[in-house]
C-alpha positions as CSV (number, residue, x, y, z in Angstrom):
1,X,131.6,137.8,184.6
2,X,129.0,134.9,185.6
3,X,126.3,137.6,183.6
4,X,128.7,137.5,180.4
5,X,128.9,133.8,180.2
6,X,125.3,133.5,180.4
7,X,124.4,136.4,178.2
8,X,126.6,134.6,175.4
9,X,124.7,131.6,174.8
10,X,121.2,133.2,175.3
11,X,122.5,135.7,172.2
12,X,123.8,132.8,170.4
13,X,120.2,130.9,170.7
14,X,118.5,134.4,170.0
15,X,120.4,135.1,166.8
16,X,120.4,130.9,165.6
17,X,116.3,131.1,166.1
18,X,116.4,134.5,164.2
19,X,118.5,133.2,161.5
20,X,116.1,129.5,161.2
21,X,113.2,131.5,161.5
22,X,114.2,133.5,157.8
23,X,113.7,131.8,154.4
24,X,115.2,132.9,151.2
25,X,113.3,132.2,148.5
26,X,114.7,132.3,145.2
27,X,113.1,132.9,141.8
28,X,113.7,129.6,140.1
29,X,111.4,128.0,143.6
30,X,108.2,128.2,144.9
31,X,108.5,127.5,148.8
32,X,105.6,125.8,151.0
33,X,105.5,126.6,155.0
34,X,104.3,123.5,156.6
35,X,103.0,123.3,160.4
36,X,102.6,119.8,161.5
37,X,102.2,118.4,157.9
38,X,99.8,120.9,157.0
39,X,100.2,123.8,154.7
40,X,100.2,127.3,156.4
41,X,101.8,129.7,153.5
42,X,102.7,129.3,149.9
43,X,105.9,131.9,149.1
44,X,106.0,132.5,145.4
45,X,107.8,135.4,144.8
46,X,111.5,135.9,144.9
47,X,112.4,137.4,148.1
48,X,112.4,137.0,152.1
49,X,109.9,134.9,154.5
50,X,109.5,134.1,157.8
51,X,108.9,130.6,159.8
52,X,108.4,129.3,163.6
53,X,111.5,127.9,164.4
54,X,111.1,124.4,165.0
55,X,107.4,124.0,164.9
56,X,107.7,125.2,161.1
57,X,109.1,123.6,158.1
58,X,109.9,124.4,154.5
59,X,109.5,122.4,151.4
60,X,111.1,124.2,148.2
61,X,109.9,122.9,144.9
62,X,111.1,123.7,141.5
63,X,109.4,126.6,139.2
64,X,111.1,126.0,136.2
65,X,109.7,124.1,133.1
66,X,111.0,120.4,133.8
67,X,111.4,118.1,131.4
68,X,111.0,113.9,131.3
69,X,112.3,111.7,128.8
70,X,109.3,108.9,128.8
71,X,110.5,105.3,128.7
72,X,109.7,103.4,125.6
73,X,106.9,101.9,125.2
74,X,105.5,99.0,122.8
75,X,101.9,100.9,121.3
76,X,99.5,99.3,118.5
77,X,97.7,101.6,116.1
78,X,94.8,100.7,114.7
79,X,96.2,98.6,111.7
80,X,97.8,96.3,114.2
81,X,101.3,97.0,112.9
82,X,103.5,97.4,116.5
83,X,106.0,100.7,117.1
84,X,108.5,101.5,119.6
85,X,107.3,104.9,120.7
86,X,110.3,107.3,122.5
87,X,109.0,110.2,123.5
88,X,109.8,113.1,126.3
89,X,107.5,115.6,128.1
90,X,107.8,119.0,129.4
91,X,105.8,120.5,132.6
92,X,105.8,122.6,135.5
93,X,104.7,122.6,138.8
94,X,101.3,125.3,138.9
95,X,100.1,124.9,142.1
96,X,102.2,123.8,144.7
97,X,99.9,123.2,147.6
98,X,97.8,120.2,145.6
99,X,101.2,118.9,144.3
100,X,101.8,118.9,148.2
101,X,98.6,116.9,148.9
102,X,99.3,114.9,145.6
103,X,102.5,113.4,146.3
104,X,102.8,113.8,150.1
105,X,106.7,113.7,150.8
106,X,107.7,112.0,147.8
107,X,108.0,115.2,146.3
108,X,109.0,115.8,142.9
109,X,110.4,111.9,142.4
110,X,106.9,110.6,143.0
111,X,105.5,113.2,140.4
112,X,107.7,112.0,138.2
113,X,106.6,108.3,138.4
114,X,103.4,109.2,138.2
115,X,103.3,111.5,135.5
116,X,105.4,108.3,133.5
117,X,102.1,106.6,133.7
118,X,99.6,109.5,132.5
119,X,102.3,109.9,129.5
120,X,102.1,106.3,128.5
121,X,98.4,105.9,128.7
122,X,97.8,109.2,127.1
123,X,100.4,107.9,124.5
124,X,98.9,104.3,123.7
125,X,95.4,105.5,123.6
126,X,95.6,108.6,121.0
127,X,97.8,106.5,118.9
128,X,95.9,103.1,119.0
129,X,92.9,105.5,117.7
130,X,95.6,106.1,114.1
131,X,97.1,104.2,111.7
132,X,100.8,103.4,111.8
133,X,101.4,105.9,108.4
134,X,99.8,108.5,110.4
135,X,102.1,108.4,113.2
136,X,105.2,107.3,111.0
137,X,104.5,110.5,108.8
138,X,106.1,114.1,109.4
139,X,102.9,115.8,109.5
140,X,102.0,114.8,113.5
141,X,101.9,117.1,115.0
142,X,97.8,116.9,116.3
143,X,98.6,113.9,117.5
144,X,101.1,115.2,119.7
145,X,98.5,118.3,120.8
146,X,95.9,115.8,121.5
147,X,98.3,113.8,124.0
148,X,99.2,116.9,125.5
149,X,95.8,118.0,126.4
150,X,94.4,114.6,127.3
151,X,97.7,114.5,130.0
152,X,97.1,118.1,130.7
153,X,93.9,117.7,132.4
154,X,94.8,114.4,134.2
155,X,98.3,116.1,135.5
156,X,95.7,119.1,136.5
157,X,94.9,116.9,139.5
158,X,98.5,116.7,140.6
159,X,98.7,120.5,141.0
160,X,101.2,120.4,137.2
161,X,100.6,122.0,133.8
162,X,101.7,119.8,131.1
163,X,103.5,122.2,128.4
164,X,104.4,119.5,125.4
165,X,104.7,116.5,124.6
166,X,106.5,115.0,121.9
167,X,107.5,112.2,120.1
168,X,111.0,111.7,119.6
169,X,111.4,108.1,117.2
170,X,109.1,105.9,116.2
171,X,110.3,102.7,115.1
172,X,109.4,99.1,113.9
173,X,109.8,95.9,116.9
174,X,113.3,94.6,115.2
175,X,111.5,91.5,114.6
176,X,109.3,93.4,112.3
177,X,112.0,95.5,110.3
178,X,113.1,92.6,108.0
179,X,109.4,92.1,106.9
180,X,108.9,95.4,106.7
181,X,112.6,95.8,104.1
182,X,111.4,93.0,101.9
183,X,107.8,94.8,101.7
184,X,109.3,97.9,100.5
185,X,111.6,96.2,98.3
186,X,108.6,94.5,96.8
187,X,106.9,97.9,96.3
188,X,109.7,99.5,94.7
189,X,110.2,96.7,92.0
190,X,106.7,96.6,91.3
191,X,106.7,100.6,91.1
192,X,109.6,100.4,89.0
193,X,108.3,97.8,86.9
194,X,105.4,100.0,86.3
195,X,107.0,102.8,85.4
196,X,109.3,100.8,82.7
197,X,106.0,99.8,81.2
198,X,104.8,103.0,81.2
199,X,107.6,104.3,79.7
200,X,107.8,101.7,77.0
201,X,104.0,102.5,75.8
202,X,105.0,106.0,76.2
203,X,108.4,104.9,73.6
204,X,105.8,103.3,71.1
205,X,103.1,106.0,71.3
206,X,106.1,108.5,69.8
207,X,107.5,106.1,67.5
208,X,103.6,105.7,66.1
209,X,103.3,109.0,65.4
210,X,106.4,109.7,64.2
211,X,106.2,107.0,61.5
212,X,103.0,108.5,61.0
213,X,104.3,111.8,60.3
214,X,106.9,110.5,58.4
215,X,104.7,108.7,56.3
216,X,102.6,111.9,55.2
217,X,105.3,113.9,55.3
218,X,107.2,111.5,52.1
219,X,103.7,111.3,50.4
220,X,103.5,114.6,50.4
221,X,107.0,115.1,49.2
222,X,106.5,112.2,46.6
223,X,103.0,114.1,45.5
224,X,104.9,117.9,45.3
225,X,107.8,115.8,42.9
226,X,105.5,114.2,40.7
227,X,103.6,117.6,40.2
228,X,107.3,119.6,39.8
229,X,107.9,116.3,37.5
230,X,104.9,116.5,35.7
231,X,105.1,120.5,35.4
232,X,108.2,120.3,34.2
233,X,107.7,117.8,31.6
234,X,104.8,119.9,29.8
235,X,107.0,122.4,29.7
236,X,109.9,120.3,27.6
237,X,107.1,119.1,25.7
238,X,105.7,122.1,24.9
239,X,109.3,123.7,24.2
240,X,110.0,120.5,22.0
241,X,106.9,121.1,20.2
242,X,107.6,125.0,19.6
243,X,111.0,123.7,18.6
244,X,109.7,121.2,15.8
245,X,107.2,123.6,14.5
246,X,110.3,126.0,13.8
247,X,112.7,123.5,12.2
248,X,111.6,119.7,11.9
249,X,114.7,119.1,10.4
250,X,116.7,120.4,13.2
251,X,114.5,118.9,15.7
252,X,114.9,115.4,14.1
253,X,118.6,116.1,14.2
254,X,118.6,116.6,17.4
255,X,116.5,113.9,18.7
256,X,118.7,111.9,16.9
257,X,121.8,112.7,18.8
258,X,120.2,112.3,22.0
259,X,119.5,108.5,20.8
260,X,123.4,108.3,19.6
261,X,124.4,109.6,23.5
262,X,121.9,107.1,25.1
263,X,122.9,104.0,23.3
264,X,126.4,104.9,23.0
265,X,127.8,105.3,26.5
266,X,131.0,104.0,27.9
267,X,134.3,102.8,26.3
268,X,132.8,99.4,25.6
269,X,129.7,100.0,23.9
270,X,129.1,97.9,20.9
271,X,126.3,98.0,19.0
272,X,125.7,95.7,15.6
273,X,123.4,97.1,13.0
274,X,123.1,97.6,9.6
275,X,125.0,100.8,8.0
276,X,122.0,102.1,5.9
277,X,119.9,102.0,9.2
278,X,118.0,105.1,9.8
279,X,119.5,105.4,13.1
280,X,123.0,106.5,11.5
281,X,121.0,108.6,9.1
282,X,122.9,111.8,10.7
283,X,126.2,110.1,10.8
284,X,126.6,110.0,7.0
285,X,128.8,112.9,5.8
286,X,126.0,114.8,4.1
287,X,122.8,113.7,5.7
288,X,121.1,110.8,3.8
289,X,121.7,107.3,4.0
């Protein structure tokens, strides 16, 4: 009986060291075996390991990619005109032993502080290299790349592989967005000024040309008519003539009736002359005055 209640305990302590002495590491960690503070075993795959109880410890860090929203920061490009700059990062931890020498205890926390600083510098010094247009633009992508790299290699030395970096708004100081309103104000008016003035010259160029064209296009009309005109009045001449060399007597007559229709026209017409006049010749009853 005295054997069984000391066996007990002794199996209790044999199966609690067993059980502290195995590690589960899981596949979304990568697990560091420390002895006294110092690094004795680095456990990156998924699966089971084994520690001294009490002597041992375990530090688990995370293997997935991380991300960090950066803090704004105040940056000046190289035309002097100030921007809020928001921006977050993404990383992961690559070698977890000089991460472990890197940070100490402070684990991932400290990381993050410090990779807050390597963001920002890398941040202010690619884009106070730039103008404000270029960073304002949608086409920035290099200038993301080249902060990436430049934080890449200074993370390097904190055992982390910076994947990305990228900016998410860029905006004026709001002491600067007024200025900024009444500047692009001013543009558009003066664009849109230019533009009506344009337009206008444009107006008068075709106006011009159309008077132009109008102008030959009635001379020309005006020339054809007096041709038809002229055409046309040979030919009654030359008709008349034919006509008088067949019957002067008829062509007199006739000529003579196209004077009576001209002069006499309308219900009113009045005309005082003397009755043996030669312009009523025809209108005596048998032809002579």
């Amino acid at each position: 009986m005295r054997k069984s209640t000391l066996l007990l305990p002794l199996l209790a302590l044999i199966i609690a060291g067993i059980m502290s002495s195995v590690i589960i590491v899981d596949e979304r960690q990568k697990v560091l075996i420390l002895q006294f503070g110092r690094v004795v075993s680095v456990q990156e795959e998924p699966g089971l390991a084994f520690k001294i109880p009490v002597i041992q410890e375990v530090v688990r860090y995370d293997d997935r990619i991380l991300s960090r929203d950066i803090p704004e920061r105040e940056v000046t490009p190289s035309d002097d005109r100030r921007l809020i700059v928001d921006a977050f990062a993404r990383y992961q931890i690559s070698d977890p032993v000089r991460f472990r020498q890197a940070v100490g205890a402070g684990g991932e926390r400290a990381a993050e502080d410090r990779l807050d600083g390597i963001f920002i510098d890398e941040i202010r010094r690619v884009l106070g290299t730039v103008s404000s247009d270029d960073i304002l633009s949608s086409d920035r992508r290099a200038l993301m790349n080249r902060i990436s790299q430049a934080a890449n290699i200074k993370a390097n030395a904190l055992g982390i592989r910076v994947i990305d970096v990228r900016l998410k708004q860029t905006n004026l100081p709001p002491e600067n967005l007024e200025a900024t309103y009444l500047r692009m104000i001013t543009e558009r008016e003066r664009e849109a000024r230019d533009e009506v003035a344009r337009g206008g010259e444009a107006a008068l160029s075709v106006r011009s040309q159309a008077d132009r064209e109008a102008e030959v296009i009635v001379s020309d009309a005006q020339r054809q008519a007096l041709i038809i005109e002229g055409e046309a009045d040979a030919r009654r001449n030359s008709i008349l003539a034919s006509v008088y060399g067949r019957d002067p007597e008829f062509f007199d007559f006739y000529r003579s009736l196209e004077a009576y229709r001209s002069a006499l026209q309308g219900e009113n017409s009045t005309m005082v002359l003397s009755p043996n006049s030669d312009f009523f010749t025809y209108l005596n009853s048998d032809g002579r005055e």
